[in-house]
C-alpha positions in Angstrom: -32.4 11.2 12.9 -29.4 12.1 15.5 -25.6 12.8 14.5 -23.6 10.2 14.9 -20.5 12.2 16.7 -22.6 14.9 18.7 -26.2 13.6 18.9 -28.1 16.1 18.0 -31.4 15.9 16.2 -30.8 16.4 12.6 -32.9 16.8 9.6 -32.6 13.6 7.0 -32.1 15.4 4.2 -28.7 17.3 5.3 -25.3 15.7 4.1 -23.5 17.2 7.4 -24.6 17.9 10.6 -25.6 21.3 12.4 -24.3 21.2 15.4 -20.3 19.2 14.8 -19.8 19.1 11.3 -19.4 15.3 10.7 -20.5 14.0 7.6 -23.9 11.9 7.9 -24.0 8.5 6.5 -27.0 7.1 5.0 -27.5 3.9 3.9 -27.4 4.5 -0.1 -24.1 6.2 0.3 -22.1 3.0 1.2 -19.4 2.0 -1.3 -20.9 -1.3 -0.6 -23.5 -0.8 -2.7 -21.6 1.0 -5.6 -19.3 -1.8 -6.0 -22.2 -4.1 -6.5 -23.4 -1.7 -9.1 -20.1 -1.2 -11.4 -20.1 -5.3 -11.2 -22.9 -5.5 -12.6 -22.5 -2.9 -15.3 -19.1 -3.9 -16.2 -20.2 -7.4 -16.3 -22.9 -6.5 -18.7 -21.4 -4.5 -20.7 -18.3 -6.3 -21.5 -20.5 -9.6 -22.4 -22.5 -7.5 -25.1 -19.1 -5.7 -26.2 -17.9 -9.5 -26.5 -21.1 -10.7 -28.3 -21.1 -7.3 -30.9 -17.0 -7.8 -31.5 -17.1 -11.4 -32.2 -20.3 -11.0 -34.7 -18.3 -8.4 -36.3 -14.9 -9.9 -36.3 -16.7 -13.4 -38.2 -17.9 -10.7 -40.9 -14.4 -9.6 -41.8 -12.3 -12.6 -40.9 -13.1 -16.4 -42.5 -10.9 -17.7 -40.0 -12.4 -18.5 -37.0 -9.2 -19.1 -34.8 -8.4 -15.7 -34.5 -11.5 -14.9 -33.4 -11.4 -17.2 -31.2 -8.4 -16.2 -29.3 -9.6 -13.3 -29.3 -13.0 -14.1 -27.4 -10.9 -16.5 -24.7 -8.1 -13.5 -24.0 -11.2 -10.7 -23.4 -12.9 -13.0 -21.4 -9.8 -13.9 -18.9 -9.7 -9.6 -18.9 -13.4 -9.4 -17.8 -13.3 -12.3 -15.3 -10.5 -11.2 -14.2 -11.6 -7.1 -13.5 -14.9 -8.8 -11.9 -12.9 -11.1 -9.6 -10.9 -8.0 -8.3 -14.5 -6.5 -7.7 -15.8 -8.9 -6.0 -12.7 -9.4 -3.8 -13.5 -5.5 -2.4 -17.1 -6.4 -1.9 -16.3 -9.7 0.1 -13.5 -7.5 2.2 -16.0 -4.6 3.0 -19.0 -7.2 3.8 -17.1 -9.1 6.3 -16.0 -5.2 7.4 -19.2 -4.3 8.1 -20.0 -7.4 10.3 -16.9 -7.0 12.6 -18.3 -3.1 13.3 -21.9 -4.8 13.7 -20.5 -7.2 16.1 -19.1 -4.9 18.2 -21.2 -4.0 21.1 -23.2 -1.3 21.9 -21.0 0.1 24.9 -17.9 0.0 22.8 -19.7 2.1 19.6 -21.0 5.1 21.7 -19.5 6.0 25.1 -21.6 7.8 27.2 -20.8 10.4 30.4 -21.9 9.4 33.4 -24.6 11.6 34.9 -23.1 14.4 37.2 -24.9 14.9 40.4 -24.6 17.7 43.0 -23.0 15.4 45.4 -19.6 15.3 43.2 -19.3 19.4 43.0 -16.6 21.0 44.8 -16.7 23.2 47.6 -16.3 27.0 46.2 -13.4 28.3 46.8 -12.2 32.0 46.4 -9.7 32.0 43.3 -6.1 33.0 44.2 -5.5 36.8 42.8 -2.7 36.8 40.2 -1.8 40.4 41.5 -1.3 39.1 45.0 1.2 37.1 43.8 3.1 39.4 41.5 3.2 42.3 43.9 5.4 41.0 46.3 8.3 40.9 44.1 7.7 44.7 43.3 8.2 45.6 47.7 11.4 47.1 48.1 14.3 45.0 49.9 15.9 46.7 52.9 19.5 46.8 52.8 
């Protein structure tokens, strides 16, 4: 596996890379995924929750209209936390296609490879004391 930011040849078990630093992203580690996951548990659990409150509730009340209410008002609450979830996962889906439609030159830029034809000439370095000393002659009068 390379690194993302520097390229260097990484190890797949390491969370950040070697050489720059950056975090590396595997494909488990997506909030993509973990969305999808508290949907499902949250769907889950608040249908049992519903099904264990409501069997409970009919013990202890003999009217069933309050119950009732009851089961319509938590199940507006539940669709209503699982709509929001599924709004985010719709948002970072369609995310993820516009950085997958991107193409390949615009997601990695590359250098252009430097041949000996595009070095300089050498040329001696100006002396900073050169420069300086000339101030420090004296000035005739």
């Amino acid at each position: 596996m390379f690194c993302s930011r520097c390229g260097k040849q990484i190890d797949d078990s390491l969370k950040f890379c070697n050489g720059c630093g950056a975090r590396i992203k595997n494909e488990d580690d997506s909030p993509l995924t973990s969305l999808i996951t508290a949907l499902i548990i949250i769907g889950t659990a608040g249908l049992g929750i519903l099904v264990g409150l409501s069997a409970v509730l009919l013990d202890k009340i003999p009217n069933f209209g309050p119950v009732l209410i009851f089961g319509v008002v938590y199940l507006g609450v539940l669709f209503g936390i699982c709509f929001m979830l599924m709004r985010q996962i719709t948002k970072l889906i369609d995310a993820d296609l516009g950085r997958r439609r991107l193409p390949e030159a615009k997601q990695f830029s590359e250098l252009p490879p430097r041949s000996t034809n595009q070095l300089e000439e050498f040329r001696e370095p100006a002396s900073v004391t050169d420069q300086t000393t000339r101030t420090l002659d004296k000035i005739p009068r």
